[in-house]
N, C-alpha and C positions, 0 to 999 in steps of 0.2 A: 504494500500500500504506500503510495507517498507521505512523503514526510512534511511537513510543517517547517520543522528546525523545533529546536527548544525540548524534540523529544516528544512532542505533540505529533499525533498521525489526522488526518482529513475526517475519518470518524470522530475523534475524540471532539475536534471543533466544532462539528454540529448536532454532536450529542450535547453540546451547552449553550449554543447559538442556535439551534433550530434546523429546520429547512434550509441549502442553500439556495441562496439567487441563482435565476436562470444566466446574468452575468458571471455568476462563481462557477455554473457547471462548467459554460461553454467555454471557459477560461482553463479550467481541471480538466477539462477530457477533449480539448483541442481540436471540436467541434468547428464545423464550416458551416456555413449555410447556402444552400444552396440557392444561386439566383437563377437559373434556367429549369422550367417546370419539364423539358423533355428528359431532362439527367435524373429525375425519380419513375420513368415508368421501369417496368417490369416485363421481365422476359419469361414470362413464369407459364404459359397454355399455348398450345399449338396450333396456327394460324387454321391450320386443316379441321380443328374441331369446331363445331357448330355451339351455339352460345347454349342451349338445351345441355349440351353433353355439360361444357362448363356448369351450370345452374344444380344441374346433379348432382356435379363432384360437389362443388360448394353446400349443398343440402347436407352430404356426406360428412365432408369434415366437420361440419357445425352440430352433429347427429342429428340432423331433421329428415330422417329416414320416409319417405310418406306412407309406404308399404305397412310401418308399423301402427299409423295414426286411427283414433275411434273412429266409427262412422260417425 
């Protein structure tokens, strides 16, 4: 874990100070931000699959099985 100095660790100081700032994270974990909205999509489903097929898997992962639901 990083160090403070003094012998203090980054837990210790906001275990007595609180929550840090969104300025204290992105300064701790050297955080960028991103200013181009195309540099966050995702490569994650295959163009070939139809948005059904996706919707399913997506049902899937969430457990929303329909096959299981009462009438």
């Amino acid at each position: 874990m990083d160090e403070l100095g003094m012998g203090h660790s980054v837990a210790d100081k906001y275990a007595r100070s609180g929550h840090p700032s969104i300025q204290e994270l992105v300064a701790e974990q050297g955080t960028k931000f991103r200013t181009d909205p195309a540099e966050l999509l995702g490569d994650f489903w295959p163009e070939e699959e139809s948005i059904e097929d996706f919707l399913k898997a997506l049902h899937e992962w969430r457990g929303h099985d329909r096959s299981d639901r009462a009438a």
